[in-house]
PDB file of N, CA, C, O and CB in Angstrom:
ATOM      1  N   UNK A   1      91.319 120.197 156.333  1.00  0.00           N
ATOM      2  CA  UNK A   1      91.789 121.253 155.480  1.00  0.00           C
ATOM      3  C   UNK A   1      93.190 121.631 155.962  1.00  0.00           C
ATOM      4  O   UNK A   1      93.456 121.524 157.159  1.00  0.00           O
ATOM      5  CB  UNK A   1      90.815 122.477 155.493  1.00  0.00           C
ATOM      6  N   UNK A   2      94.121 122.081 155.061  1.00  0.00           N
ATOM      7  CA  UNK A   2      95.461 122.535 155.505  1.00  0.00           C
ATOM      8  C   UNK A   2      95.607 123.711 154.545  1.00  0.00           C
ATOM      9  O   UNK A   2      94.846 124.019 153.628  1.00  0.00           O
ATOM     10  CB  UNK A   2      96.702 121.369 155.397  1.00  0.00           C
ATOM     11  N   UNK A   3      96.626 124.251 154.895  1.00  0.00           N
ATOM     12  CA  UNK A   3      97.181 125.715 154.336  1.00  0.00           C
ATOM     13  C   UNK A   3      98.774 125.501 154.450  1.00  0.00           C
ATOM     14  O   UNK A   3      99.491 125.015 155.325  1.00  0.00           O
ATOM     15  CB  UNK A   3      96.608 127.218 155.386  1.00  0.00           C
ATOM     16  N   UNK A   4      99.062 126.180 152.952  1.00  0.00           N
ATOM     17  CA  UNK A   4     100.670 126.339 153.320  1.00  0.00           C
ATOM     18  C   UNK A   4     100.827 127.265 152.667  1.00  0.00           C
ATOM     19  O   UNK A   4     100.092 127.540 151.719  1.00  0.00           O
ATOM     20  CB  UNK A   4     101.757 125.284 153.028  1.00  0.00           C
ATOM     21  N   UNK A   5     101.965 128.052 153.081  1.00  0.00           N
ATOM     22  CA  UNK A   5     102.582 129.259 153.153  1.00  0.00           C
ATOM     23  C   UNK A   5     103.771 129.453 152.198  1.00  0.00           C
ATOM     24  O   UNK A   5     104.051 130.572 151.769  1.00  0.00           O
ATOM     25  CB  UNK A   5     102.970 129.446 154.477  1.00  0.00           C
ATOM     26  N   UNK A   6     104.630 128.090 151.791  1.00  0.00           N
ATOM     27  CA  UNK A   6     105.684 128.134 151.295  1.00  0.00           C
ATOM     28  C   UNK A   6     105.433 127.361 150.111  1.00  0.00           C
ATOM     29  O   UNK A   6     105.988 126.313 149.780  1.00  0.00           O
ATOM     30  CB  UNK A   6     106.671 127.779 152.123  1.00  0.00           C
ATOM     31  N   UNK A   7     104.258 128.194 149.330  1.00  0.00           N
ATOM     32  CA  UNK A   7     104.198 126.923 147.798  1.00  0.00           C
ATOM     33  C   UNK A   7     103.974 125.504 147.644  1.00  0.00           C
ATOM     34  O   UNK A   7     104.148 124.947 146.560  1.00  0.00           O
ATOM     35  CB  UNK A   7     105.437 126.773 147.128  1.00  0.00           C
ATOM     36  N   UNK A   8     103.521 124.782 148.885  1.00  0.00           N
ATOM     37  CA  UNK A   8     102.980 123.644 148.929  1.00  0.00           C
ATOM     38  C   UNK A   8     104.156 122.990 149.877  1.00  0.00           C
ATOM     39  O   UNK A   8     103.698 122.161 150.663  1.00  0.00           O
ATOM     40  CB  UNK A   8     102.648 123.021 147.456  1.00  0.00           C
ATOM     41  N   UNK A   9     105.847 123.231 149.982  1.00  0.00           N
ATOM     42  CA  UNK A   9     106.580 122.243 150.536  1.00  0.00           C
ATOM     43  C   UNK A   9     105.980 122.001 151.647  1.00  0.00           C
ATOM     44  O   UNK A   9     106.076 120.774 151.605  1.00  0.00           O
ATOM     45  CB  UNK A   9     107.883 122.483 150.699  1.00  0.00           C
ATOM     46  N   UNK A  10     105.286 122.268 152.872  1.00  0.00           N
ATOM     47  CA  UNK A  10     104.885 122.441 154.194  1.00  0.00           C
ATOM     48  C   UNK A  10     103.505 122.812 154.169  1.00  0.00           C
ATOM     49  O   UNK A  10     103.062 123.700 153.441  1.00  0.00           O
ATOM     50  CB  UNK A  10     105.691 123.407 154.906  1.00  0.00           C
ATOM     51  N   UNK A  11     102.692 121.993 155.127  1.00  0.00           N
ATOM     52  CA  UNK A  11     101.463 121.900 155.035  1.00  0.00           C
ATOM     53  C   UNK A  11     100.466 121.904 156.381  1.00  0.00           C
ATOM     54  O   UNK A  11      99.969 120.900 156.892  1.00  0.00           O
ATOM     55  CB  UNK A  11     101.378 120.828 154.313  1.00  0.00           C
ATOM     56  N   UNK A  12     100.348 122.875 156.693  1.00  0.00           N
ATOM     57  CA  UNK A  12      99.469 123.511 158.496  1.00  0.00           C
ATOM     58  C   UNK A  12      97.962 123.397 158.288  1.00  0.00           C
ATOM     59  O   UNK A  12      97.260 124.030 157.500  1.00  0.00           O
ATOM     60  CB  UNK A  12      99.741 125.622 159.015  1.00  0.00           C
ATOM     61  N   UNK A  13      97.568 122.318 159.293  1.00  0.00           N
ATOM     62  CA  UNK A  13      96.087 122.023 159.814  1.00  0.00           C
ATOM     63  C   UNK A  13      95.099 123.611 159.942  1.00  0.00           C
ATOM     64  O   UNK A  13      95.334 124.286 160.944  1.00  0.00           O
ATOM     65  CB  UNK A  13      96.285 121.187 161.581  1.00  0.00           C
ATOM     66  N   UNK A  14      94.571 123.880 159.440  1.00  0.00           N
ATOM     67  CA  UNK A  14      93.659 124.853 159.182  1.00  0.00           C
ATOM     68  C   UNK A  14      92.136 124.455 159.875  1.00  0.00           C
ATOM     69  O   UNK A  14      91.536 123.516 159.353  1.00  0.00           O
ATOM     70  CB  UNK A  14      93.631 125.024 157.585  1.00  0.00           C
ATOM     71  N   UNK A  15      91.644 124.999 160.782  1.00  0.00           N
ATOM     72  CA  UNK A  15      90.247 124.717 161.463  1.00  0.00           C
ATOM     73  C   UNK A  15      89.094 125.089 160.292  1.00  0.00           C
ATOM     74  O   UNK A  15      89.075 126.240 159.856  1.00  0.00           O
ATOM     75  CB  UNK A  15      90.031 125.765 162.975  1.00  0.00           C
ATOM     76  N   UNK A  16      88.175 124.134 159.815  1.00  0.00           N
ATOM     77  CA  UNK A  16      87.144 124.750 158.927  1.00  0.00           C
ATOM     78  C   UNK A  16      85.577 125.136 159.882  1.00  0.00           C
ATOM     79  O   UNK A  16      84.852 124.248 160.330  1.00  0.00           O
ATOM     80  CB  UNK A  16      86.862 123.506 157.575  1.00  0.00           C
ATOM     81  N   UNK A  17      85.290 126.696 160.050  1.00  0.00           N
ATOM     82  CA  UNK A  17      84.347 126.885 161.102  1.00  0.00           C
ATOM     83  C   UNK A  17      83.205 127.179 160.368  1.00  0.00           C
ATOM     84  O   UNK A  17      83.239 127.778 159.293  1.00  0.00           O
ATOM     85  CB  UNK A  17      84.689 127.938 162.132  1.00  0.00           C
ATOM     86  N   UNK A  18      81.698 126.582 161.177  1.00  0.00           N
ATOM     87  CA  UNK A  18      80.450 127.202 160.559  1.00  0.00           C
ATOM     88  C   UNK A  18      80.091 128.237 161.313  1.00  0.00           C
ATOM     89  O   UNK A  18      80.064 128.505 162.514  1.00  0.00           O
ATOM     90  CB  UNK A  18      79.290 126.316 160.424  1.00  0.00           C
ATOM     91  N   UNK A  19      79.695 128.997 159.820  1.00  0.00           N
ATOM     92  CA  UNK A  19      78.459 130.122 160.374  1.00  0.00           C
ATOM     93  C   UNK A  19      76.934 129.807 160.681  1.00  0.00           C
ATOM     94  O   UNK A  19      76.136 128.940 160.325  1.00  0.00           O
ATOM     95  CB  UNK A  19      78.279 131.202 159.295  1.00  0.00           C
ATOM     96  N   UNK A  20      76.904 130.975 161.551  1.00  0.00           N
ATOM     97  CA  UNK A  20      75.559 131.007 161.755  1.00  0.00           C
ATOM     98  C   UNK A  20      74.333 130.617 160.307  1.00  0.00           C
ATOM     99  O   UNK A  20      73.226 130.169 160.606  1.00  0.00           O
ATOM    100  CB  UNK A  20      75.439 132.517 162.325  1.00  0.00           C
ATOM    101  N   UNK A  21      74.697 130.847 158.835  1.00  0.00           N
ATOM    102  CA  UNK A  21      74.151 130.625 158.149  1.00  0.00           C
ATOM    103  C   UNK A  21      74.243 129.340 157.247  1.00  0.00           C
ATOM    104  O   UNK A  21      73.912 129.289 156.063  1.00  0.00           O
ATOM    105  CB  UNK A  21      74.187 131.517 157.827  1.00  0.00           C
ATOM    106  N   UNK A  22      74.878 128.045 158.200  1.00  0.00           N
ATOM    107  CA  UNK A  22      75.567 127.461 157.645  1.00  0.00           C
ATOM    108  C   UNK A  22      76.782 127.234 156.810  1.00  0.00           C
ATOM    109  O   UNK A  22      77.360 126.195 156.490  1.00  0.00           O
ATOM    110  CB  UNK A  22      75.090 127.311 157.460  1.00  0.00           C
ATOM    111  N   UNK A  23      76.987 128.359 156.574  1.00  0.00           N
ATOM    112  CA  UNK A  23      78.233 128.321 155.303  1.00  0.00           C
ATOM    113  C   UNK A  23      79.757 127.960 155.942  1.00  0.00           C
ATOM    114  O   UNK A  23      80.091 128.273 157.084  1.00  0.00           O
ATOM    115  CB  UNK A  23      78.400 130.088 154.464  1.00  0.00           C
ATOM    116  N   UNK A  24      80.408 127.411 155.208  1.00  0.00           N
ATOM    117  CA  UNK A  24      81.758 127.212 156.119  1.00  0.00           C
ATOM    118  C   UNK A  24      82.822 128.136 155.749  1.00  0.00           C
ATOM    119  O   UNK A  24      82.926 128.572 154.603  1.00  0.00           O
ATOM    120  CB  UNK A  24      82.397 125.743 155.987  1.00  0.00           C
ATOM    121  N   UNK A  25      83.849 128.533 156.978  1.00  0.00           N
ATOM    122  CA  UNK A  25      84.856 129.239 156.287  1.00  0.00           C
ATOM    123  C   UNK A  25      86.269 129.194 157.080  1.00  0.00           C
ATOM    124  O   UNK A  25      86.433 128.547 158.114  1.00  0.00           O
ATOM    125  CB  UNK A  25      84.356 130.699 156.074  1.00  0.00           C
ATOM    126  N   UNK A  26      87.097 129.842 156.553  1.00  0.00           N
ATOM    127  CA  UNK A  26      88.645 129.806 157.232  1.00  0.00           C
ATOM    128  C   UNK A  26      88.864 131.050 157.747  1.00  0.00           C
ATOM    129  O   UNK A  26      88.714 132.108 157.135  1.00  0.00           O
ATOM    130  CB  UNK A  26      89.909 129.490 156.213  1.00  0.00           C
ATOM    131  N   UNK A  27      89.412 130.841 159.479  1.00  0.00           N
ATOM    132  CA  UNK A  27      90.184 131.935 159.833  1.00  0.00           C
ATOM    133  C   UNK A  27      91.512 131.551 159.910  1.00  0.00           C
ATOM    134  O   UNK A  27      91.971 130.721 160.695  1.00  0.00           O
ATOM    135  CB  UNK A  27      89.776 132.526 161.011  1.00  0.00           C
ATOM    136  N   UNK A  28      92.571 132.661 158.432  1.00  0.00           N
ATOM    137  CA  UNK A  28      93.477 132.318 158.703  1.00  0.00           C
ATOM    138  C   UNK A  28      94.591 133.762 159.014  1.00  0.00           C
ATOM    139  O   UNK A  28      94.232 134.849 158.560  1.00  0.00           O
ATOM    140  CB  UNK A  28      93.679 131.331 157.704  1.00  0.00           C
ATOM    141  N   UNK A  29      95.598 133.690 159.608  1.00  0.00           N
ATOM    142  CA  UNK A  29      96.733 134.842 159.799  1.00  0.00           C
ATOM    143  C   UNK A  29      97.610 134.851 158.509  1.00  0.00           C
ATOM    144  O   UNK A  29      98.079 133.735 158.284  1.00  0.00           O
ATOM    145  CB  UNK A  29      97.771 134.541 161.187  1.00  0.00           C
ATOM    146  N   UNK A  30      97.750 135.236 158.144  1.00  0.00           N
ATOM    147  CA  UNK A  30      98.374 135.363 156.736  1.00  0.00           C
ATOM    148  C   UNK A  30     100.054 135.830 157.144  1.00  0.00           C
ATOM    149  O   UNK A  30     100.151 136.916 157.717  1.00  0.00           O
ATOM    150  CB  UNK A  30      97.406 136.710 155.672  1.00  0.00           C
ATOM    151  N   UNK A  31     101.521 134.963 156.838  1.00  0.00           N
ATOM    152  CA  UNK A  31     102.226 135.567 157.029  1.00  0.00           C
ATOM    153  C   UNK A  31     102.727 137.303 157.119  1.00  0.00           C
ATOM    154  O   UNK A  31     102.053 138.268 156.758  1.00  0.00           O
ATOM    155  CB  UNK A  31     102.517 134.953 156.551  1.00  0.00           C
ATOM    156  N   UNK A  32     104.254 137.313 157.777  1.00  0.00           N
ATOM    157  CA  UNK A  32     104.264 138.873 157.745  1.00  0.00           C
ATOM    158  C   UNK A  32     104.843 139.284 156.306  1.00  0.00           C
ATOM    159  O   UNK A  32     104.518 140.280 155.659  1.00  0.00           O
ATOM    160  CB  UNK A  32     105.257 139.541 159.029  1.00  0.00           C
ATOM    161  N   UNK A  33     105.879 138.187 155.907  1.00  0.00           N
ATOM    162  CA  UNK A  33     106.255 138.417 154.674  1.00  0.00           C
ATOM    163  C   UNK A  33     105.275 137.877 152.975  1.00  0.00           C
ATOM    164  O   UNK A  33     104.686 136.831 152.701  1.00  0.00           O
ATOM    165  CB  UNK A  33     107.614 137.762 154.878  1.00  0.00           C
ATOM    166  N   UNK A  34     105.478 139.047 152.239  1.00  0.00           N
ATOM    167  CA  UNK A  34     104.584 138.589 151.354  1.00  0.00           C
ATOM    168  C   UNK A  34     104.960 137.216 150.403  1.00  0.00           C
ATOM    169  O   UNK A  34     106.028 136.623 150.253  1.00  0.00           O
ATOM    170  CB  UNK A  34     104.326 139.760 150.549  1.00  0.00           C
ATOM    171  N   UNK A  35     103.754 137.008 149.896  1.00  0.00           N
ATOM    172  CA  UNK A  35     104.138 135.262 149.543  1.00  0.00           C
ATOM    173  C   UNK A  35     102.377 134.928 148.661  1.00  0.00           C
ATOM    174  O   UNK A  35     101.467 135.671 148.291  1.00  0.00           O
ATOM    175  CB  UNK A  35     104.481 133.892 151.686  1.00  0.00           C
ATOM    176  N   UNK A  36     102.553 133.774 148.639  1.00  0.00           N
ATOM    177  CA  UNK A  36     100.881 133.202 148.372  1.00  0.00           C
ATOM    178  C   UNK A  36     101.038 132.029 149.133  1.00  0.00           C
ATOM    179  O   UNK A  36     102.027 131.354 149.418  1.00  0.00           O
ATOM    180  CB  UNK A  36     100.281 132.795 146.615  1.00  0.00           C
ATOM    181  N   UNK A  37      99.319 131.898 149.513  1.00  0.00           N
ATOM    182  CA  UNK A  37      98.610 130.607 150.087  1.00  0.00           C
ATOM    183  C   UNK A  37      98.098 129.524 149.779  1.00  0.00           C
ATOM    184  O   UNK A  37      96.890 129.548 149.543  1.00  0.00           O
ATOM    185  CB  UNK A  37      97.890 130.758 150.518  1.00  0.00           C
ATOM    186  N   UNK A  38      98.631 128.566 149.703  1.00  0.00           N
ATOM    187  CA  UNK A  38      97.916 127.423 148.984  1.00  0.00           C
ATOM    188  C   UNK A  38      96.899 126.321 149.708  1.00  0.00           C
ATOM    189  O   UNK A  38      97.432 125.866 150.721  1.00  0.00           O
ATOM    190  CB  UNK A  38      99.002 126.643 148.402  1.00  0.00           C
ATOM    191  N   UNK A  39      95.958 125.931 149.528  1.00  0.00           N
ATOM    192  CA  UNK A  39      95.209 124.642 150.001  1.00  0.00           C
ATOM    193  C   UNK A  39      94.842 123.308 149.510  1.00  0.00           C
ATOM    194  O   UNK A  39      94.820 123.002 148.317  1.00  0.00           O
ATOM    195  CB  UNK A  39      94.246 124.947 150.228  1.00  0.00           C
ATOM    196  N   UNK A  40      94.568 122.567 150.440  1.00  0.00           N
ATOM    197  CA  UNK A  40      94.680 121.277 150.364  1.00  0.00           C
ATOM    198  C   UNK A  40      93.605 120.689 151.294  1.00  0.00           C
ATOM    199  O   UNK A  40      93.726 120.926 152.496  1.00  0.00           O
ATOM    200  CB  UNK A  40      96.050 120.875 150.664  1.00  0.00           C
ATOM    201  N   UNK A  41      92.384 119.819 150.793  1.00  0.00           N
ATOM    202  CA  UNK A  41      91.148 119.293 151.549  1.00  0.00           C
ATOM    203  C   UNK A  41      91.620 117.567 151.058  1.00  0.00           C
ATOM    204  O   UNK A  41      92.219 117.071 150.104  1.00  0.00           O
ATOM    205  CB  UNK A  41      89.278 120.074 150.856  1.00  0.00           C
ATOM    206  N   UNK A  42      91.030 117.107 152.181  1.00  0.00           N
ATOM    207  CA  UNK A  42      91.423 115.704 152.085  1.00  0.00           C
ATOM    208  C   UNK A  42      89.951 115.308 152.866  1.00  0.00           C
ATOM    209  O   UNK A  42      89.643 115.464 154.048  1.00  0.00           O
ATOM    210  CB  UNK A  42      93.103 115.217 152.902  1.00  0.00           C
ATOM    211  N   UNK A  43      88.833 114.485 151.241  1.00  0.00           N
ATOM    212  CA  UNK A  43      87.594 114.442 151.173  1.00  0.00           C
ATOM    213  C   UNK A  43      87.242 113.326 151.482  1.00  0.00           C
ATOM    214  O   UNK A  43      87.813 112.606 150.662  1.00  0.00           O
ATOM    215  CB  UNK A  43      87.132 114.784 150.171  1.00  0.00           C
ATOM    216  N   UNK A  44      86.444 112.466 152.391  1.00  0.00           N
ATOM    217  CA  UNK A  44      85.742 111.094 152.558  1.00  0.00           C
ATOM    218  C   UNK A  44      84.316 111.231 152.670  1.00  0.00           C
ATOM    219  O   UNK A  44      83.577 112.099 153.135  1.00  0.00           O
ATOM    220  CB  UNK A  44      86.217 110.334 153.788  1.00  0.00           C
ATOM    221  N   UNK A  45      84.123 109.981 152.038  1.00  0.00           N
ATOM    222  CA  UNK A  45      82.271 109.705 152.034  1.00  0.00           C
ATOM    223  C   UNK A  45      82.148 108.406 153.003  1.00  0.00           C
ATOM    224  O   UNK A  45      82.961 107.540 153.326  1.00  0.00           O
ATOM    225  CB  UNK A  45      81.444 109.205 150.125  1.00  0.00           C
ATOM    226  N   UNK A  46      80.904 108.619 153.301  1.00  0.00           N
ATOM    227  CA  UNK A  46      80.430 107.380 154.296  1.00  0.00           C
ATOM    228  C   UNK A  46      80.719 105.801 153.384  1.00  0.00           C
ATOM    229  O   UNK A  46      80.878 104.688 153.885  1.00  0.00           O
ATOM    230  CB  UNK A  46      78.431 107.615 154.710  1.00  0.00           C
ATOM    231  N   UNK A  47      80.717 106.131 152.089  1.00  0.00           N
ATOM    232  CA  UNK A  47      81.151 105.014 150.977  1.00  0.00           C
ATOM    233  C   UNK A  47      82.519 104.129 150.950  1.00  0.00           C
ATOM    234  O   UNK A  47      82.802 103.010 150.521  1.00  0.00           O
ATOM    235  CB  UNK A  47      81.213 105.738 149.694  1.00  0.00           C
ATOM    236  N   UNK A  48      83.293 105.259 151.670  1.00  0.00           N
ATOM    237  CA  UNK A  48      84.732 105.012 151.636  1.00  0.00           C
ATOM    238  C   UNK A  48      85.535 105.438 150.452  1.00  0.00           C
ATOM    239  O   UNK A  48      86.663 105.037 150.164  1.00  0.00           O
ATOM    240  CB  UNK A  48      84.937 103.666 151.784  1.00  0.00           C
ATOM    241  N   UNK A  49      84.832 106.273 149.826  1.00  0.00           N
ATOM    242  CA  UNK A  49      85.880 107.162 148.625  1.00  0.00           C
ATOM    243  C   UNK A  49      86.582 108.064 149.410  1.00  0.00           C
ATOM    244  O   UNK A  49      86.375 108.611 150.493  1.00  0.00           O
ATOM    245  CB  UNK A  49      85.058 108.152 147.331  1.00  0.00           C
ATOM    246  N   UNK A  50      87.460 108.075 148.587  1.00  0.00           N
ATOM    247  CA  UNK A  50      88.323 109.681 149.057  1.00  0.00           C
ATOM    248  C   UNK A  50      88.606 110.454 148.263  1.00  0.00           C
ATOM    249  O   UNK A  50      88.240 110.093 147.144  1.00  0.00           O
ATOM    250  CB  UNK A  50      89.616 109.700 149.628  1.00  0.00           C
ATOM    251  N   UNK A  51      89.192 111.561 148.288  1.00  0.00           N
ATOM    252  CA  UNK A  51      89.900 112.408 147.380  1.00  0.00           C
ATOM    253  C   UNK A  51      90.433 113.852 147.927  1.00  0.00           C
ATOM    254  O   UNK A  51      89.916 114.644 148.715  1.00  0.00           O
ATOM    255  CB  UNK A  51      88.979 112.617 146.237  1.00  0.00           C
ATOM    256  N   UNK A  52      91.902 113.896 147.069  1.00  0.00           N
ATOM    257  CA  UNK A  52      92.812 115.420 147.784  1.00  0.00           C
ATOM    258  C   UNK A  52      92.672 116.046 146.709  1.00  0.00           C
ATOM    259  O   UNK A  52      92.899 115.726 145.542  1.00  0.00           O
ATOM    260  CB  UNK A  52      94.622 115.434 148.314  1.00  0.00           C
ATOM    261  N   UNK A  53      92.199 117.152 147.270  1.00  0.00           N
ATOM    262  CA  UNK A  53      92.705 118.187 145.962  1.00  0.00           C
ATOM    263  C   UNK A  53      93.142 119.475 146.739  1.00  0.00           C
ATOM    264  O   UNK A  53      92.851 119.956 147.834  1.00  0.00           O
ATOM    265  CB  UNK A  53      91.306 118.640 144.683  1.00  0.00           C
ATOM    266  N   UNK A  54      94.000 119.844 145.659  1.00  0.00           N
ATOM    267  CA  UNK A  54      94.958 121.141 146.095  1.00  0.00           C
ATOM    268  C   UNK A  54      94.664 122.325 145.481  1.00  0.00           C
ATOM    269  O   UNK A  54      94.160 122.164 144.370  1.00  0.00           O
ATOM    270  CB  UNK A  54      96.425 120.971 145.792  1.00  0.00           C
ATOM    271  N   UNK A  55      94.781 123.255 145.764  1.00  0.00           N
ATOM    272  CA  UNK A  55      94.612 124.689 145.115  1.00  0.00           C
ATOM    273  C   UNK A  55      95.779 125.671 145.791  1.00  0.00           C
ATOM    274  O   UNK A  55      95.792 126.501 146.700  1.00  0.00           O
ATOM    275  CB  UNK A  55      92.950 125.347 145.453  1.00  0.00           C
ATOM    276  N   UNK A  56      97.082 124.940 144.537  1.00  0.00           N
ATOM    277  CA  UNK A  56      98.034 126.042 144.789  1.00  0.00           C
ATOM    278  C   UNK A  56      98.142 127.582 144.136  1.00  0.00           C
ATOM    279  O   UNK A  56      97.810 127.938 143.006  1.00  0.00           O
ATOM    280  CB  UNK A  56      99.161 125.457 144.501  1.00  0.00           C
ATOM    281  N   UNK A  57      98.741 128.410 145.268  1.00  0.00           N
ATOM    282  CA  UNK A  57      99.081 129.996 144.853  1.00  0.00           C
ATOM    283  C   UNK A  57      97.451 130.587 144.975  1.00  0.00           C
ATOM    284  O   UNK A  57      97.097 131.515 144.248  1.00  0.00           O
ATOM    285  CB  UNK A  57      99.899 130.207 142.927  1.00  0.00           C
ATOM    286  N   UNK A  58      96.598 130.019 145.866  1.00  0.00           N
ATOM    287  CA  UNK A  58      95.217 130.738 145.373  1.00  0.00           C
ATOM    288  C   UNK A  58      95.113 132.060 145.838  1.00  0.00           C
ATOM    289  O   UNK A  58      94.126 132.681 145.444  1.00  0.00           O
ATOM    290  CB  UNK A  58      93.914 130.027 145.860  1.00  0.00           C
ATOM    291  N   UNK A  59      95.890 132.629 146.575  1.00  0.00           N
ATOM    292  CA  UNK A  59      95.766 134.417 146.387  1.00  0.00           C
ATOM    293  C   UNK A  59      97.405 134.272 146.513  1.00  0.00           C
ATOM    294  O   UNK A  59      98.053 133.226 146.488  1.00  0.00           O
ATOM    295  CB  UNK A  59      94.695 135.681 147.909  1.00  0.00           C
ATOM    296  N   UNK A  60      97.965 135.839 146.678  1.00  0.00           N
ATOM    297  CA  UNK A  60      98.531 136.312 146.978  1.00  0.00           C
ATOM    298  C   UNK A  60      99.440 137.322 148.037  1.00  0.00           C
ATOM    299  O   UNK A  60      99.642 138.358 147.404  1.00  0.00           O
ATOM    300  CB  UNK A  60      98.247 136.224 146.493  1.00  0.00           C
ATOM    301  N   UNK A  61      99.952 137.407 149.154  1.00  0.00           N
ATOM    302  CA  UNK A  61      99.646 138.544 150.024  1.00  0.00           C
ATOM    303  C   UNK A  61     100.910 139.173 149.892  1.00  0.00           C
ATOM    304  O   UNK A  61     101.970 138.863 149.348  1.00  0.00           O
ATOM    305  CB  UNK A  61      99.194 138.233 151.541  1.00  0.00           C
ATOM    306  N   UNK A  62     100.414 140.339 150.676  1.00  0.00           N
ATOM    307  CA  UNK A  62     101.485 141.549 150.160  1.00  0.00           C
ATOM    308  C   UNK A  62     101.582 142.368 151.415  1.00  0.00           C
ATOM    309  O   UNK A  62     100.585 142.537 152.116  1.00  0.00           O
ATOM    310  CB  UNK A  62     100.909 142.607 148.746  1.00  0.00           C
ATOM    311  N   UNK A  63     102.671 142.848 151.700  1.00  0.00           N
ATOM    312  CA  UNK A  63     102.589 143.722 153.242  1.00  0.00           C
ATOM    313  C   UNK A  63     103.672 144.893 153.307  1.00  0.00           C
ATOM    314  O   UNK A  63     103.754 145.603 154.310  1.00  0.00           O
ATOM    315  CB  UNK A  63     102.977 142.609 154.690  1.00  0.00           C
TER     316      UNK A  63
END
């Protein structure tokens, strides 16, 4: 998983952690200046498929 900060140009390794209830999630620091966050998972199967998908601008932050 990655995260970027600047609309997709630049792209930071993001740790994906489990919970205790299984579920997975992101701890991330959110810049100081406001902006939006975008993501990017880069998917493999034991098959050998792959697939990226992105989810740009998915929130917003504000400070």
């Amino acid at each position: 998983m990655k995260v970027s900060y600047d609309g997709g140009r630049t792209w930071k390794p993001v740790t994906v952690h489990g919970a205790a209830s299984g579920k997975a999630y992101l701890a991330l620091t959110n810049p100081k200046r406001p902006g939006t966050v975008s993501f990017r998972a880069d998917l493999a199967d034991t098959a050998g498929n792959t697939y990226t998908g992105t989810i740009r601008n998915a929130y917003r932050t504000v400070r």
